[in-house]
C-alpha positions as CSV (number, residue, x, y, z in Angstrom):
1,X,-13.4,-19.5,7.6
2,X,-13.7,-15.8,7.7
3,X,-13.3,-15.4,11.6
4,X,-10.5,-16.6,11.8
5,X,-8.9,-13.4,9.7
6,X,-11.2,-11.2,11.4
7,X,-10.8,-9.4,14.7
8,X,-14.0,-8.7,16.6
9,X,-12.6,-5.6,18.3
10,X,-12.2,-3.0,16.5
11,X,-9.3,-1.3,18.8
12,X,-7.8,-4.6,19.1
13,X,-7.3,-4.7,14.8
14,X,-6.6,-1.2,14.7
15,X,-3.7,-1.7,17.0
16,X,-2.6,-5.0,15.7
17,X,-2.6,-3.4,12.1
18,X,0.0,-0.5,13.6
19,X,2.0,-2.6,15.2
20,X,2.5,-5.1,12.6
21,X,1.6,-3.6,9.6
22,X,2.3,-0.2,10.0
23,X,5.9,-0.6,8.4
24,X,5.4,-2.0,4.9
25,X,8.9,-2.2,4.5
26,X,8.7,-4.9,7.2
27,X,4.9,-6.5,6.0
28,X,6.5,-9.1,3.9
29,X,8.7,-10.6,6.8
30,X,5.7,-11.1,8.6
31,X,4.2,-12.6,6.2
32,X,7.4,-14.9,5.5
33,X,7.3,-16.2,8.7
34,X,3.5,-17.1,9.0
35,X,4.4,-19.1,5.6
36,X,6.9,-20.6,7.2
37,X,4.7,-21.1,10.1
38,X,2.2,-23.2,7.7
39,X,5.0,-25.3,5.9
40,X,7.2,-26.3,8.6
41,X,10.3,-25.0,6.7
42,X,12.3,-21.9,6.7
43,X,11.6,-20.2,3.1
44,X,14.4,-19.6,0.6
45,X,13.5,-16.6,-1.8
46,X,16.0,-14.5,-3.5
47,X,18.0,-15.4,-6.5
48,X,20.0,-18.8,-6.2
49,X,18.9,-19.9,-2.3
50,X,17.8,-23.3,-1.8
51,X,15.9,-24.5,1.1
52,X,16.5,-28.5,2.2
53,X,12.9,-29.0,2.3
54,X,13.6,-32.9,3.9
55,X,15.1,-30.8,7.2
56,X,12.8,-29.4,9.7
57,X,13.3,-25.7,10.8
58,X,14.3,-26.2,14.5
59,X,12.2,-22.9,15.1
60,X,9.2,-25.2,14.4
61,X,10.0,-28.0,17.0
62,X,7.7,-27.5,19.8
63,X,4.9,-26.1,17.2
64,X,2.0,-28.3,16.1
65,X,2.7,-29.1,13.1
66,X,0.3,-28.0,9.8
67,X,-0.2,-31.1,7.5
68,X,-3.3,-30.5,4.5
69,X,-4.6,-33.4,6.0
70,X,-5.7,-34.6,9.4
71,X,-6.5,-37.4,11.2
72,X,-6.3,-40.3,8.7
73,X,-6.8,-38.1,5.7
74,X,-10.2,-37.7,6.7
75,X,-10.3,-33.6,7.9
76,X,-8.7,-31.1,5.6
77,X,-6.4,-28.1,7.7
78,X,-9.0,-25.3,6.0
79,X,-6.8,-22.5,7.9
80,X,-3.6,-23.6,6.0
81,X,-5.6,-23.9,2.9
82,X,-6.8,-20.7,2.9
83,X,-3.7,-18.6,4.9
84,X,-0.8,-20.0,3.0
85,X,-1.8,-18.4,-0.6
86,X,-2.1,-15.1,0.9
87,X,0.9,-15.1,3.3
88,X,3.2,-16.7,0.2
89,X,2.2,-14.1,-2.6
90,X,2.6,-11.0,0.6
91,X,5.6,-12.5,1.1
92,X,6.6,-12.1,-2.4
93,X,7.5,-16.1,-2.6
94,X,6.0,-16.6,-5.7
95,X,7.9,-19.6,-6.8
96,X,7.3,-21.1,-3.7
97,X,3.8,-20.2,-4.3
98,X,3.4,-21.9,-7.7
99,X,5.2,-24.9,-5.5
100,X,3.1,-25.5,-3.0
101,X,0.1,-24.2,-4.1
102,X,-0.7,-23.5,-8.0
103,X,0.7,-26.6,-8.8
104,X,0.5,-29.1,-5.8
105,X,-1.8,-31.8,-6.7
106,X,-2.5,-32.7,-3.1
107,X,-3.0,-29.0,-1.8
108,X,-5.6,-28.6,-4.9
109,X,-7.8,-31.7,-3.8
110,X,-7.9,-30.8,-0.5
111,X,-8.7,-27.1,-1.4
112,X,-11.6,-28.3,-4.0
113,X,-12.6,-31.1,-1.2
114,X,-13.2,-28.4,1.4
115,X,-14.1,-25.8,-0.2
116,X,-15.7,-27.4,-3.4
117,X,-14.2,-24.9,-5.5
């Protein structure tokens, strides 16, 4: 689902890219919250944080929601399957990471369902 990662205008990326990415001190927050986005849950990285993965982030309350599976586990979510790897490791959530990907049983069968790989 490459499109979806790719802009079509070339100005428009450009100036995304600046405004976003521009400051790499600032990249990994970005990417934090897009994780965040994709889980439903407010991240807790550093040393000794714990996140009450049971409690919704009230940020997320009027967002759709990002399940692996949709509409009677028939249709994988191929966007959260393919985003939340990259925005976790640039977010430097590596634990989290190993979590909810690496070691997810339900997150690899949908990711070798879709993707057959």
């Amino acid at each position: 689902d490459g499109y979806t990662i790719q802009w079509n205008n070339r100005l428009m990326r450009e100036a995304a890219s600046d405004r976003y990415l521009g400051n790499r001190d600032k990249a990994p927050s970005y990417h934090t919250m897009l994780s965040e986005y994709y889980l439903g849950r407010k991240l807790a990285t550093g040393p000794g944080s714990k996140s009450d993965e049971d409690a919704p982030d009230p940020r997320f309350q009027k967002v759709a929601k990002q399940p692996t599976y949709i509409v009677n586990n028939q249709l994988v979510n191929c966007r959260k399957l393919q985003e939340l790897p990259h925005h976790l490791i640039n977010a430097n959530a590596t634990d989290i990471f190993r979590k909810e990907c690496l070691f997810n049983f339900t997150y690899l069968m949908a990711k070798i369902s879709a993707f057959g790989y």
